[in-house]
ROTORMAR-752115 format. One line per field, with one value per residue: residue number from 1; x negated, y, z negated of N, C-alpha, C in turn. Coordinates in Angstrom, 1 decimal, padded with zeros to 4 digits. Each point is the difference from the previous one (the first is absolute). Layout:
REM ROTORMAR-752115
nr = [NUM; ...]
n.X = [X; ...]
n.Y = [Y; ...]
n.Z = [Z; ...]
ca.X = [X; ...]
ca.Y = [Y; ...]
ca.Z = [Z; ...]
c.X = [X; ...]
c.Y = [Y; ...]
c.Z = [Z; ...]
END
This chain:
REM ROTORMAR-752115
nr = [1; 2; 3; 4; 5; 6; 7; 8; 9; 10; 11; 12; 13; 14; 15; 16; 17; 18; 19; 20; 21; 22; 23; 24; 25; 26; 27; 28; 29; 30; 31; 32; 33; 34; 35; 36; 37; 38; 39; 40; 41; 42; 43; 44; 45; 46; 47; 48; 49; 50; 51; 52; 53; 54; 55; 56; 57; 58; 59; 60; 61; 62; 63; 64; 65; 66; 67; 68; 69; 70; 71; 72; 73; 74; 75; 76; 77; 78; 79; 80; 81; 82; 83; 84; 85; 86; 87; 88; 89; 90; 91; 92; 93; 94; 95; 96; 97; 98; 99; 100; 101; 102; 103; 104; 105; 106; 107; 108; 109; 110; 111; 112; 113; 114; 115; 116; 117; 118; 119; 120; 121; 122; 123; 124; 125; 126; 127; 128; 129; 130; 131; 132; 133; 134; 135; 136; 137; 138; 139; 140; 141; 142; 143; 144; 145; 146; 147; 148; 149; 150; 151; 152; 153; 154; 155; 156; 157; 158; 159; 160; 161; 162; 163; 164; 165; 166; 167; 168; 169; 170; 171; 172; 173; 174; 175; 176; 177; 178; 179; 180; 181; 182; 183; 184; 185; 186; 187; 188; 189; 190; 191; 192; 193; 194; 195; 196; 197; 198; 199; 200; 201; 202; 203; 204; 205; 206; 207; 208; 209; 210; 211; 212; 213; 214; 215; 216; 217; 218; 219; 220; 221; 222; 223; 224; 225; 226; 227; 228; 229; 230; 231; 232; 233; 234; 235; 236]
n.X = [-004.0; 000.1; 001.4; -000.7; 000.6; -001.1; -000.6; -001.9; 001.0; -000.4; 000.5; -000.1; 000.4; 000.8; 001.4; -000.1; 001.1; -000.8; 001.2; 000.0; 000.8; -001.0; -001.1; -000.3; -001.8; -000.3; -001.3; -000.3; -001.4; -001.1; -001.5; 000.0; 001.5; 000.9; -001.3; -000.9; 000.2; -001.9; 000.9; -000.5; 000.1; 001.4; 000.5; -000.6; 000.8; 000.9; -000.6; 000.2; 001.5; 000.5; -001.3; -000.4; 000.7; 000.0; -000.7; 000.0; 000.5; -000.5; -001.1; 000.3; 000.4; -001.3; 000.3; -001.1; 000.9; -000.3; -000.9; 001.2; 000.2; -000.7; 000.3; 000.8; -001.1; -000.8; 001.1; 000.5; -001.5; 000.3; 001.0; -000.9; 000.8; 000.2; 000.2; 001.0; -000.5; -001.4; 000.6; 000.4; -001.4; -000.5; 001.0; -000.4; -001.4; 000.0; 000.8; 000.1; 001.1; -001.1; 000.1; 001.1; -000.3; 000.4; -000.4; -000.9; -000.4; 000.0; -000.8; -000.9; 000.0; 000.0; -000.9; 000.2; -001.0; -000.4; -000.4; -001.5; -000.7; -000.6; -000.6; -001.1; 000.1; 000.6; 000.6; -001.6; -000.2; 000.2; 000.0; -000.7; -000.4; 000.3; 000.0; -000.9; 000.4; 000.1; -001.5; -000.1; -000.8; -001.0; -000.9; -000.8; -001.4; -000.7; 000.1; -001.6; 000.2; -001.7; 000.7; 001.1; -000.8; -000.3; 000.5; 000.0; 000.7; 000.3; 000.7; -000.6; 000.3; 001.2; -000.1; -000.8; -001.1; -000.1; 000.4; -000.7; -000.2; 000.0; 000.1; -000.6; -000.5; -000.4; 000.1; -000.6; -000.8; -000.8; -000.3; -000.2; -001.1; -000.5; -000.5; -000.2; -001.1; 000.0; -001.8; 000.6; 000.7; -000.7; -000.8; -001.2; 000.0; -001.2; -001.3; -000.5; -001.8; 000.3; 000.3; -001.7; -000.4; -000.1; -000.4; -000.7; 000.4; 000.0; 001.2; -000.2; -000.6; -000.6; -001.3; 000.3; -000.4; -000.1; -001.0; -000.7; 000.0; 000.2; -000.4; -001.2; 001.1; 000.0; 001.5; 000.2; -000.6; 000.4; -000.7; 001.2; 000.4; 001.2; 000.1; 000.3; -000.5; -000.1; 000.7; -001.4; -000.4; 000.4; 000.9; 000.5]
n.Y = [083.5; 001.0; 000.1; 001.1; 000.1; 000.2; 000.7; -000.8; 000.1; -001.2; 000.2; -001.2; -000.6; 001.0; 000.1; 000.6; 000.3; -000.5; -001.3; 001.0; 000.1; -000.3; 000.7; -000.6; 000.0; 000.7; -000.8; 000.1; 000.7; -000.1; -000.6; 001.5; -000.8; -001.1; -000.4; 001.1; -001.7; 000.2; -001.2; -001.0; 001.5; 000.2; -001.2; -000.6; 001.0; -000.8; -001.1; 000.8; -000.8; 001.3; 000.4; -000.6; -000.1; 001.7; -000.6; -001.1; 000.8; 001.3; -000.9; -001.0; 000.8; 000.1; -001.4; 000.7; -000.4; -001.2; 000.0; 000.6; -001.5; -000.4; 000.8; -000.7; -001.8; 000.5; 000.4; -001.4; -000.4; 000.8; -000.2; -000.4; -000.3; 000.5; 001.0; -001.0; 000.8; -000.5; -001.3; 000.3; 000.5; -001.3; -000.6; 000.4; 000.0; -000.6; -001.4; 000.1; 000.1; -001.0; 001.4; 000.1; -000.6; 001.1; 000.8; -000.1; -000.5; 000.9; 000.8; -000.7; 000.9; 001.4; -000.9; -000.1; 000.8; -001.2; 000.0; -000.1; 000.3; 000.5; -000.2; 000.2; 000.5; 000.8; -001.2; 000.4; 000.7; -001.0; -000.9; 000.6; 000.0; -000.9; -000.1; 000.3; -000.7; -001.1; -000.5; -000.8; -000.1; -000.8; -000.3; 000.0; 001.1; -000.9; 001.0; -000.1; 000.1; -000.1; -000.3; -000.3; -001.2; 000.5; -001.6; 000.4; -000.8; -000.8; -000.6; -001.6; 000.3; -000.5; 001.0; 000.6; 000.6; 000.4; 001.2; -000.9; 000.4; -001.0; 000.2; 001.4; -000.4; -001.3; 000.9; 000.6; -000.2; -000.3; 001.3; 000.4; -001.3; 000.8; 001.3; -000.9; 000.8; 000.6; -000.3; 000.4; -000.6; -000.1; 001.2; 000.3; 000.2; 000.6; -000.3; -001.5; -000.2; -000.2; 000.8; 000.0; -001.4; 000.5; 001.3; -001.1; -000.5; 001.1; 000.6; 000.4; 000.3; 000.2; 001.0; -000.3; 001.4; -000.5; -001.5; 000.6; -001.3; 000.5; 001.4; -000.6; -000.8; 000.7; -000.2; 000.6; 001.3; -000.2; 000.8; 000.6; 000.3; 000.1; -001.6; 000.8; 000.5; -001.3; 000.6; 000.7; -001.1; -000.1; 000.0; 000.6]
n.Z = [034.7; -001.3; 000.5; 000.6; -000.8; -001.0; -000.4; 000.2; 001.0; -000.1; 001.5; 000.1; 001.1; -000.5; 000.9; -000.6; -000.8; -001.8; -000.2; -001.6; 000.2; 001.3; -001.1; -001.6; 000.5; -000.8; 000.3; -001.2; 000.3; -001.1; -000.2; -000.1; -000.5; -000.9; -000.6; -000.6; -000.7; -000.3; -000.5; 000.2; 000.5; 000.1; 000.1; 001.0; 000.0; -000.8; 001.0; 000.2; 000.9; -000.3; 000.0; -000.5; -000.2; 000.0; -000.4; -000.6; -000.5; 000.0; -000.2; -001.0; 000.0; 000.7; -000.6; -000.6; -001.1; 000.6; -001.3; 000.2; -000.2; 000.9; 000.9; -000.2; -000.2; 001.1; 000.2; -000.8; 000.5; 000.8; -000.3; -000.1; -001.2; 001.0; -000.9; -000.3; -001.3; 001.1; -000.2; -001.4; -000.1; 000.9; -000.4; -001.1; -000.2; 000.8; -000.4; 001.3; 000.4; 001.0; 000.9; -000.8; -000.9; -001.3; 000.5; 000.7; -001.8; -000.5; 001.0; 000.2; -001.3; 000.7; 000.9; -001.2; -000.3; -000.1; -000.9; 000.9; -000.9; 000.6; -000.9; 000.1; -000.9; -000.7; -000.2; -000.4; 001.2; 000.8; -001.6; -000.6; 001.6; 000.0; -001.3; 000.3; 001.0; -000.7; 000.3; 001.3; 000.6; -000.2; 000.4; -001.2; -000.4; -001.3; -000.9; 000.4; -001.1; -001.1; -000.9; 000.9; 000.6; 001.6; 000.5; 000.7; -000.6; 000.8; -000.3; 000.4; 001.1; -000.2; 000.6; -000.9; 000.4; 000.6; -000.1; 001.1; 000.9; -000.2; -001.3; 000.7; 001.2; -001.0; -000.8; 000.4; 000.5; -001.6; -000.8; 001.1; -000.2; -001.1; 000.1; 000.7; -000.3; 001.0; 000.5; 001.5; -000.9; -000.3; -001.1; 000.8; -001.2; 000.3; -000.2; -000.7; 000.4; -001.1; 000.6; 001.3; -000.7; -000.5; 000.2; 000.4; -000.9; -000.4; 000.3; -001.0; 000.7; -001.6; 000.3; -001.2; 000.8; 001.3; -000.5; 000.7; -000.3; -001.1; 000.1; 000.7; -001.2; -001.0; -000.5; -001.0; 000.8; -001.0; 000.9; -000.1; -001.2; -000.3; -001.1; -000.7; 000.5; -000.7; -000.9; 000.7; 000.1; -001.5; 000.6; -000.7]
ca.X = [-000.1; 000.9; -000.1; 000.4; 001.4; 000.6; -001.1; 000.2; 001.2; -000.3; 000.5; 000.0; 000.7; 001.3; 000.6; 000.8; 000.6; 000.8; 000.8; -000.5; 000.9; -000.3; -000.7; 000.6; -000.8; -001.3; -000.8; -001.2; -000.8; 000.3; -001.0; -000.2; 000.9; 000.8; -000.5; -000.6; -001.1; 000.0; 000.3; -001.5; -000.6; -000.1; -000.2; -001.0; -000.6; 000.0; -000.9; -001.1; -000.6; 001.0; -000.1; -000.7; 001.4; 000.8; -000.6; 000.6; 001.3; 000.4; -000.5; 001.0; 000.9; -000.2; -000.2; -001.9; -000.2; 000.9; 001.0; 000.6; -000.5; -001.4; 000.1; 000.7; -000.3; -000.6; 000.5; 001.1; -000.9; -001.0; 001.4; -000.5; 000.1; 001.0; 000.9; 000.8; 000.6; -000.1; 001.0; 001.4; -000.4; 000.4; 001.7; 000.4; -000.4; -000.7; 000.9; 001.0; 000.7; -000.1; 001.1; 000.7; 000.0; 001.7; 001.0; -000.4; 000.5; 001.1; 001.3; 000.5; 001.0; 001.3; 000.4; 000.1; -000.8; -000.6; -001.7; -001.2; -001.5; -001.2; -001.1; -001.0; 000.4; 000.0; 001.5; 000.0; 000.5; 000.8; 001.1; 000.4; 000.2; 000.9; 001.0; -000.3; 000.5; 000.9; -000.2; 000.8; -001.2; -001.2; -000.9; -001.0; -000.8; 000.7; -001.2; -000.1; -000.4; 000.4; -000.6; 000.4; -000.7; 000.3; -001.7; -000.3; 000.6; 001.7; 000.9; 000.9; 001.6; 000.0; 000.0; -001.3; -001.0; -000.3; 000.8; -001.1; 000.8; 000.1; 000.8; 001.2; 000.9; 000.8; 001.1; 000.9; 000.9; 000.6; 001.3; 000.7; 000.7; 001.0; 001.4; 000.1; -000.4; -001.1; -000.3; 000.4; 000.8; -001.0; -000.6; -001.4; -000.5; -001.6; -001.1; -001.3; -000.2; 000.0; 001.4; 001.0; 000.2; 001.8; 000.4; -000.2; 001.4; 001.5; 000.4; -000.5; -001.4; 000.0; -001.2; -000.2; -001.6; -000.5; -001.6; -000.1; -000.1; 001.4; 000.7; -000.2; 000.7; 001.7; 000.6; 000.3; -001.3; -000.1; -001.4; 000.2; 001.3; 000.5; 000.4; 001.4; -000.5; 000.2; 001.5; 000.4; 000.1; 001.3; 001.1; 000.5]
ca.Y = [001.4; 000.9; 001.6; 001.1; 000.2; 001.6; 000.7; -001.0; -001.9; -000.7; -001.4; -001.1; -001.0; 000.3; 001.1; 000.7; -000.5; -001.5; 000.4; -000.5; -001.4; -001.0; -000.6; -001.3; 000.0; 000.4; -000.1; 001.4; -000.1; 001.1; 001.2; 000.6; 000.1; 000.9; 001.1; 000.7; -000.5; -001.8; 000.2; -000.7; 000.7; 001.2; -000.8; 000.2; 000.8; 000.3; -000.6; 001.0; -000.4; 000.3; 000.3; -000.9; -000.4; 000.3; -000.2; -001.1; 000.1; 000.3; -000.9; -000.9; 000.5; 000.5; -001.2; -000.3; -001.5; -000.8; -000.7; 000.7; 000.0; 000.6; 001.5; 000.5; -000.3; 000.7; 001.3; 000.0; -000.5; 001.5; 000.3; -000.7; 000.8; 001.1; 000.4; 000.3; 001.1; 001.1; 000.2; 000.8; 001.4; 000.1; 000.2; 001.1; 001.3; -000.3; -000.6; 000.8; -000.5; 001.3; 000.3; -000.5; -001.6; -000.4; 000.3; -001.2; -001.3; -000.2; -000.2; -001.7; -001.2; 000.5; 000.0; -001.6; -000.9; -000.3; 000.7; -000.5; 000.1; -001.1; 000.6; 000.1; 001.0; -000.8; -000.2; 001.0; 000.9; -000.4; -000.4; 001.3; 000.9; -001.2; 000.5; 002.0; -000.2; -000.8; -001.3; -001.5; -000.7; 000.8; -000.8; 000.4; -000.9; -000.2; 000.6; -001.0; 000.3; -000.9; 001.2; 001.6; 000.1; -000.8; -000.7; 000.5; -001.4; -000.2; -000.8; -000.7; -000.4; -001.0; 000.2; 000.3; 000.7; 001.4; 000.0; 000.2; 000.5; -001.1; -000.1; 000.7; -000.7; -000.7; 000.2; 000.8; -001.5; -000.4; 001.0; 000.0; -001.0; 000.0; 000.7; -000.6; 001.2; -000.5; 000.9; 001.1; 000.7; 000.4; 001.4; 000.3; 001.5; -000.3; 000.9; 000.0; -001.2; -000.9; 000.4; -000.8; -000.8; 000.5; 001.3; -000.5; -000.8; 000.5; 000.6; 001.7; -000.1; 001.5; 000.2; 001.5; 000.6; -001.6; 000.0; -000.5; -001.4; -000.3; 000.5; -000.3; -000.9; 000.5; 000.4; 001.1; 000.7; 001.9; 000.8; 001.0; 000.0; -000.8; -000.5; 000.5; 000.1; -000.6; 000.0; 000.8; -001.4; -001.3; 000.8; 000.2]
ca.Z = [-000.1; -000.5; 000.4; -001.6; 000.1; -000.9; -000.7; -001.1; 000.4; 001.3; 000.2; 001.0; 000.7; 000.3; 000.1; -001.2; -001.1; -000.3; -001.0; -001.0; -000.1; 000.7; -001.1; -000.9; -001.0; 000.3; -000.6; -000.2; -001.1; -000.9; 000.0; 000.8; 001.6; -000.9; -001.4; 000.3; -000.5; 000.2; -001.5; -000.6; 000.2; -001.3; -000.9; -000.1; -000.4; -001.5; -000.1; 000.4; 001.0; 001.3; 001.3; 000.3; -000.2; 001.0; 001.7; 000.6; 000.5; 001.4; 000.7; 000.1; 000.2; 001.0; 000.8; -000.1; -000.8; 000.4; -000.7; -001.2; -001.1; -000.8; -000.2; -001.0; -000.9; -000.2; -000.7; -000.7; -001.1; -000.5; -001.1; -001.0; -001.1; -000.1; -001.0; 000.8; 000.3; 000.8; 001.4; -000.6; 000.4; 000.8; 000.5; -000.6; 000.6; 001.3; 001.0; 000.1; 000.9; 001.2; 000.0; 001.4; 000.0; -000.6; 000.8; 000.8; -000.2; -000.5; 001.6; 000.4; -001.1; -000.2; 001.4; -000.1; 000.3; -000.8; -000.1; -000.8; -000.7; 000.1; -000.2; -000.1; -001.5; -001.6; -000.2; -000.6; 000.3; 001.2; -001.0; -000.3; 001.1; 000.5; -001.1; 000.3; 001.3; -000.6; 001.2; -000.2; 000.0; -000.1; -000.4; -000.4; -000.5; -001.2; -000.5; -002.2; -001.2; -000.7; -000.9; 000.4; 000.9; 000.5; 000.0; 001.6; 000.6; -000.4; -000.6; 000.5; 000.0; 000.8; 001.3; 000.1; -000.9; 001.0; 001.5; 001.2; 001.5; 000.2; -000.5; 000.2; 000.7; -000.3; -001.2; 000.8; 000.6; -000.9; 000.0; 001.2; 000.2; -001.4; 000.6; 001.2; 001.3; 001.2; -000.7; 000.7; -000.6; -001.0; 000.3; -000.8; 000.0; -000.9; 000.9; -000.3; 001.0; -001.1; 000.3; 000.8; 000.3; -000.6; 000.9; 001.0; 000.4; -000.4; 001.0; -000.2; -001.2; 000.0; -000.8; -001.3; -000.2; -000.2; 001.2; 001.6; 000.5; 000.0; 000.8; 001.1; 000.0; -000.2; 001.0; -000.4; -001.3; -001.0; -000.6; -000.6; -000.8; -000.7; 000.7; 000.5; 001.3; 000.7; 000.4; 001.4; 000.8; -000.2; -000.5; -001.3]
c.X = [001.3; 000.0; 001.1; 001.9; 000.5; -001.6; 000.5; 000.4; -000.6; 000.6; -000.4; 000.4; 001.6; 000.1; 001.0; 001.2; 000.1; 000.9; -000.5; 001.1; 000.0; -000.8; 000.5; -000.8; -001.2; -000.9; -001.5; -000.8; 000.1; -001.0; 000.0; 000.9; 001.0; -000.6; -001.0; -002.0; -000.2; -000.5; -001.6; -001.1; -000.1; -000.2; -002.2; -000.8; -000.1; -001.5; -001.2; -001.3; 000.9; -000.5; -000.7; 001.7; 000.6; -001.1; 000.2; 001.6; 000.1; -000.7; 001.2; 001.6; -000.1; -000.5; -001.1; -000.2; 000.8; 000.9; 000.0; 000.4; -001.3; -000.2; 000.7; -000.2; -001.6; 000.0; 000.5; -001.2; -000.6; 001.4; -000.2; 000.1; 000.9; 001.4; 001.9; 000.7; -000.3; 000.7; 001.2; -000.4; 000.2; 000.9; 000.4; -000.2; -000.4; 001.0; 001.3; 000.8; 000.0; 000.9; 001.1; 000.4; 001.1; 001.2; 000.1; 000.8; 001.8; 001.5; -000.8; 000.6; 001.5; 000.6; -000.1; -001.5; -000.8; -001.5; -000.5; -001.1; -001.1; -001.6; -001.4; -000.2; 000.5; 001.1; 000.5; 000.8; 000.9; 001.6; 000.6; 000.5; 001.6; 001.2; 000.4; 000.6; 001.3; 000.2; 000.4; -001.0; -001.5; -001.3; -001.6; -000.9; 000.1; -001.7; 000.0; -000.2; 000.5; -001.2; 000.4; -001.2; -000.3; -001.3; 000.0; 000.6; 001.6; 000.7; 000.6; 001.6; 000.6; 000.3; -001.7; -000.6; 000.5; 000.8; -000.4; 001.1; 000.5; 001.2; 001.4; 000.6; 000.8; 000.6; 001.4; 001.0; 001.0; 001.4; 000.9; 001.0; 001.5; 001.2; 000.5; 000.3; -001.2; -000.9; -000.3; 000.9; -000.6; -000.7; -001.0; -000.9; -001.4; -000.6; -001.2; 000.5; 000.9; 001.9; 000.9; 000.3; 002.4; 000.4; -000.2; 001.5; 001.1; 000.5; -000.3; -001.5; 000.0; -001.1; 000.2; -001.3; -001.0; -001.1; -000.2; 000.2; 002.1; 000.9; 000.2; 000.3; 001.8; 000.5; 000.4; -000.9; 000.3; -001.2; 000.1; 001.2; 000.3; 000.4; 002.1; -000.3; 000.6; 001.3; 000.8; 000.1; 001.0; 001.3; 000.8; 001.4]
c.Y = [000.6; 001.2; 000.9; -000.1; 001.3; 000.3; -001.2; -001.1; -000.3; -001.7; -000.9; -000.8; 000.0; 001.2; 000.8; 000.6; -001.7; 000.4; -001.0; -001.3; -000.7; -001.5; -000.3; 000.4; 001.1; 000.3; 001.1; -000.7; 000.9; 001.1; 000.8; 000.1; 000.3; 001.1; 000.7; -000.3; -001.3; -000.1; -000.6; 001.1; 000.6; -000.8; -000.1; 001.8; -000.1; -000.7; 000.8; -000.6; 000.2; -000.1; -001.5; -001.5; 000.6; 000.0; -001.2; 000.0; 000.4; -000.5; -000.8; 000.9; 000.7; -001.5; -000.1; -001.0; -000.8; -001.2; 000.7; -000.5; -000.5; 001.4; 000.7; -000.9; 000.7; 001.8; -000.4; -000.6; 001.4; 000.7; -001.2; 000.7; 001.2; -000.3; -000.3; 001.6; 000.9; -000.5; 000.7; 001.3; 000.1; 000.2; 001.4; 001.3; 000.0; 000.1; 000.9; -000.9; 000.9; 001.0; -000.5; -001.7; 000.3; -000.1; -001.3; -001.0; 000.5; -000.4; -001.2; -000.7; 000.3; -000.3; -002.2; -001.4; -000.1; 000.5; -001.3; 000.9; -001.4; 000.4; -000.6; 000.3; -001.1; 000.4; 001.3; 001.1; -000.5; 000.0; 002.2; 000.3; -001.0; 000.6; 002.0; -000.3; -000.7; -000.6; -001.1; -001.1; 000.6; -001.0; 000.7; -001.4; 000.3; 000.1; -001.1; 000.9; -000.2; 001.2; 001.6; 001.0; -000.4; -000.8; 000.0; -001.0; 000.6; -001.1; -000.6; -000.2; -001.1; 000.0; 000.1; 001.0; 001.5; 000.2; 001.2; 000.4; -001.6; -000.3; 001.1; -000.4; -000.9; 000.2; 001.1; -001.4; -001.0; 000.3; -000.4; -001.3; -000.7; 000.8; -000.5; 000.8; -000.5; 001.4; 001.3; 000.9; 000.6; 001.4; -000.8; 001.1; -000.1; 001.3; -000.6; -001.6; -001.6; 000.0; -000.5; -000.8; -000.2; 000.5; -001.0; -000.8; 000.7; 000.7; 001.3; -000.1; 002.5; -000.2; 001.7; 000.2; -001.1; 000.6; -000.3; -001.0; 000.0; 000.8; -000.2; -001.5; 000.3; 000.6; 001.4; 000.3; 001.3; 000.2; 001.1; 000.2; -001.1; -001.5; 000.2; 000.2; -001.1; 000.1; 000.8; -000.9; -000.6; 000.4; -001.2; -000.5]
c.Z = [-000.6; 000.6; -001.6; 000.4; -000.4; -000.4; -001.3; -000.1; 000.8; 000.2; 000.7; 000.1; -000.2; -000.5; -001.2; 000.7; 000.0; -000.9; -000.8; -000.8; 000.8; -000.7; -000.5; -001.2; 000.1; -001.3; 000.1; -000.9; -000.7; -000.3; 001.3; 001.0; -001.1; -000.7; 000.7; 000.0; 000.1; -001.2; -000.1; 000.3; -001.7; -001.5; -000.1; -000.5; -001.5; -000.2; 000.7; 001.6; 001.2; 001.2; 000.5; 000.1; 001.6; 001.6; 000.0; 000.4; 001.2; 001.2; 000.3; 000.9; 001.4; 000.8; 000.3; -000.7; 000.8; -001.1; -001.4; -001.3; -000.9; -000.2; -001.4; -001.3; -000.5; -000.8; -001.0; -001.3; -000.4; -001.1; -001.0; -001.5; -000.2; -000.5; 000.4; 000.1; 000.8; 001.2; -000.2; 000.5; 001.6; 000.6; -000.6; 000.7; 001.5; 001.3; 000.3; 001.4; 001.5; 000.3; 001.6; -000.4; -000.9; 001.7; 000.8; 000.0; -000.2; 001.4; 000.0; -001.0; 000.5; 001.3; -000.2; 000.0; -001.5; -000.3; -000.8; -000.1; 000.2; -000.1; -000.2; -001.2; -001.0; -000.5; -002.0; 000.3; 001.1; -000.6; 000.1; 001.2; 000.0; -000.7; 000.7; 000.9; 000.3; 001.6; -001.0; -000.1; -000.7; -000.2; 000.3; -000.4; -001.6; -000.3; -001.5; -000.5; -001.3; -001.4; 000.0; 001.1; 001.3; 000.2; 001.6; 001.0; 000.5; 000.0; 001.0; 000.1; 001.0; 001.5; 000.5; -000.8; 000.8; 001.0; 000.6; 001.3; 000.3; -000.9; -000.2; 001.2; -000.2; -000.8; 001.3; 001.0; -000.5; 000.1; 001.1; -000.1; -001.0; 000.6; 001.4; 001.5; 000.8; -000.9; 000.5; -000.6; -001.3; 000.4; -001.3; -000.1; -000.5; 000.1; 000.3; 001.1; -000.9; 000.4; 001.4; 000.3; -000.6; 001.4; 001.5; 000.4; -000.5; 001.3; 000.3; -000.9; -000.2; -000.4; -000.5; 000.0; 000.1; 000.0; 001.4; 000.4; -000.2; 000.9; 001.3; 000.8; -000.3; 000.9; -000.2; -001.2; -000.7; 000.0; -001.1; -000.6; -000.8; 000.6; 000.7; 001.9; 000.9; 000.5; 000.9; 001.3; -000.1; -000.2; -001.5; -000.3]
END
């Protein structure tokens, strides 16, 4: 059970103030928790199947799909042909950076901890938010395309094909284990069900404007505002 902390905060299972130099690492996704969008949403509109694209998402993201990546090889055969310049339109005209996440990131860079990006998304736009942010880490999924089109696939890499809630845990661990931190010492930030399996073993799990299933596991919930908010918990 979360009790309200402030209009919109909500906490569980500790007590605020943490100090934010207690951490090392913190890890986010990126649709809908850094940026403002889910990028295979808007991408599928140049294909004139948004809507049909964005209910499997938020299926998948409200943890109604239990395996997300068929969820998402399913959405990624309906982007069949589409133009790479409508994902330049995408980043261009669309994407914006939630508000509250400059600030955010910038006191845990400025309070010593390292940042990862871990995504569900496409290292398309993940590469742009990483550089915008100047995180340290970042791993996405790797969109094909071939003719200056995409063929609905993505691109084998040597770690794997997708990164599923299964594989943001273990990349976040990963991490941990490189920098040689217990992974308590780690902040995970999400919103969508694809997210806890990360947010489950870090020390601080945050859900940014979650879905129900997530907030009703984090430990700290923004229902409202920016992700900066958080920073009325952690001291600086």
């Amino acid at each position: 059970m979360s009790l309200e902390h402030a209009p919109g905060l909500y906490i569980r299972g500790f007590t605020p103030p943490l100090a934010l130099a207690d951490f090392k690492l913190v890890a986010f996704d990126m649709d809908s928790t850094l940026i403002n969008i889910e990028c295979v949403d808007e991408i599928a509109d140049a294909a004139g199947r948004k809507a049909e694209v964005a209910a499997i998402t938020e299926a998948a993201m409200r943890g109604e799909i239990a395996d997300y990546q068929e969820s998402l090889r399913r959405r990624l055969a309906l982007l069949k042909g589409v133009p790479v310049e409508a994902l330049e339109a995408v980043y261009s005209h669309h994407l914006q950076l939630n508000p509250g996440v400059e600030r955010f990131v910038r006191a845990c860079q400025a309070a010593g901890l390292k940042t990862l990006l871990v995504s569900g998304g496409f290292t398309f736009f993940s590469e742009r938010i990483r550089a915008r942010l100047s995180l340290d880490f970042a791993r996405a999924n790797m969109l094909e395309i071939e003719a200056g089109a995409l063929t609905g696939r993505l691109v084998l890499r040597p770690w794997g094909e997708i990164v599923d809630g299964a594989e943001k845990r273990r990349v976040l661990l990963e991490v941990c284990e490189l920098m040689g931190i217990a992974p308590d010492r780690a902040i995970a930030v999400g919103d969508g069900a694809n997210d806890l399996p990360m947010m489950g073993v870090a020390g601080l799990s945050i859900a940014y404007h979650p879905k129900p299933a997530v907030r009703e596991q984090a430990m700290m919930s923004i229902m409202s505002g920016g992700m900066d908010r958080a920073l009325e918990l952690l001291t600086t």
